[in-house]
C-alpha positions in Angstrom: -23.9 -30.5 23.3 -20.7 -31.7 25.7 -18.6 -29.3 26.9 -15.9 -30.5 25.1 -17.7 -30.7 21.7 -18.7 -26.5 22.7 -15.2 -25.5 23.3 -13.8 -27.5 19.9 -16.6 -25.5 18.2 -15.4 -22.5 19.3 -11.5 -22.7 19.0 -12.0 -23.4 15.4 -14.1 -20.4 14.9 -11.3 -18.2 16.8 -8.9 -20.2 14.4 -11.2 -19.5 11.0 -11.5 -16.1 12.2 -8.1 -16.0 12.5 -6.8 -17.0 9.4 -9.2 -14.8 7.7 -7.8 -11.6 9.1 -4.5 -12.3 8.2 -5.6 -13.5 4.7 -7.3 -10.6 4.3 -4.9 -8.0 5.2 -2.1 -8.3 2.4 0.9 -5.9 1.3 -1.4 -4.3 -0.6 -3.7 -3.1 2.3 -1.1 -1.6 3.9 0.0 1.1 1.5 -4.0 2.0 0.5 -4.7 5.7 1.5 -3.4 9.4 0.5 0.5 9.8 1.1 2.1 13.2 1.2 5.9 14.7 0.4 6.4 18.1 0.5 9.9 18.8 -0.6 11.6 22.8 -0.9 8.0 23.9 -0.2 6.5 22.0 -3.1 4.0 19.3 -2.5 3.1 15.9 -4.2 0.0 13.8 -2.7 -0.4 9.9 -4.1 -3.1 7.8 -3.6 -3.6 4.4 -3.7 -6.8 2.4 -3.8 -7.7 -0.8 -3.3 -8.5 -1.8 -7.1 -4.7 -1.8 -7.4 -4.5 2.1 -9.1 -3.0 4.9 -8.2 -3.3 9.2 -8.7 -0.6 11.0 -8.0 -0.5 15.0 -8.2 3.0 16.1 -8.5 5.3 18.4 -6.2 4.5 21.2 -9.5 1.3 20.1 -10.2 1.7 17.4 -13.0 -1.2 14.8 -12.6 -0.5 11.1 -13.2 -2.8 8.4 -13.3 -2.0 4.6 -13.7 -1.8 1.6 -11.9 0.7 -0.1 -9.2 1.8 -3.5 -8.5 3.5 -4.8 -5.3 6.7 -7.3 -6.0 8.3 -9.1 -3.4 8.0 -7.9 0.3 9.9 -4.0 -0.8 9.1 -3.2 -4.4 6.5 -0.9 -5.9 6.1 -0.3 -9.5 3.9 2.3 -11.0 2.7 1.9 -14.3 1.7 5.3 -15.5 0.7 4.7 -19.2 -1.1 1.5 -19.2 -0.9 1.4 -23.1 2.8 1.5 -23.2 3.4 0.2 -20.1 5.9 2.7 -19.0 7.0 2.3 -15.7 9.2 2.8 -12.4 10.1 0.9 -9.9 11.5 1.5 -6.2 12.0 0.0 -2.7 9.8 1.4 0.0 9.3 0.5 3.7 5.9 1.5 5.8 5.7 1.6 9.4 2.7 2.8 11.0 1.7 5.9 9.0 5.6 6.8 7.1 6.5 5.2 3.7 9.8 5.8 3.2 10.6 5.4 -1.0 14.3 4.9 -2.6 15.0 5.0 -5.9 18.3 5.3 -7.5 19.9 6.8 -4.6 17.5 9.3 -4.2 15.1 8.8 -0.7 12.0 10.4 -0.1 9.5 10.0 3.2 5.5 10.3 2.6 3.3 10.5 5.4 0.0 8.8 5.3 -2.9 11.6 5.8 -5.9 9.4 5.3 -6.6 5.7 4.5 
């Protein structure tokens, strides 16, 4: 094996590599984990999984379950009753371990607590 023919071999493994990471690490990725509010001493916790579903216990205790679904690069919809699709949709921003969440003029921040 040339020297050339090695190193050609080995930038398109660095390449493949690569392009696998960043395929693999979608939107969706980045808001998997437990999320946490706590709002005039109340406390809601959210998670997401992977399989694109969600469980959400709420700031008094009302459990939801359902599914969510990512639109555009800033748009999360929750769809709490798969059977009559009710949902509700919001803009959200993460960075690092903060998701802030606005919908209809009303803002709340979540903090990330495990992935």
């Amino acid at each position: 094996m040339t020297r050339k023919f090695a190193f050609a071999i080995g930038l398109i493994l660095v390449v493949a590599s690569l392009c696998l990471v960043s395929f693999g690490c979608s939107k969706s990725s980045s808001i998997v984990g437990k999320w946490q509010n706590s709002t005039n001493n109340n406390t809601a916790t959210i998670i997401y999984n992977k399989d694109g579903t969600f469980e959400m216990i709420g700031w008094y205790g009302a459990a939801t379950f359902g599914k969510y679904e990512l639109s555009g690069s800033d748009v999360i919809q929750l769809i709490a009753d798969i059977s009559t699709n009710s949902s509700v949709s919001a803009q959200y921003t993460i960075s690092g371990d903060v998701m802030k969440v606005s919908q209809n003029g009303v803002n709340t921040t979540w903090t990330r607590i495990s992935k």
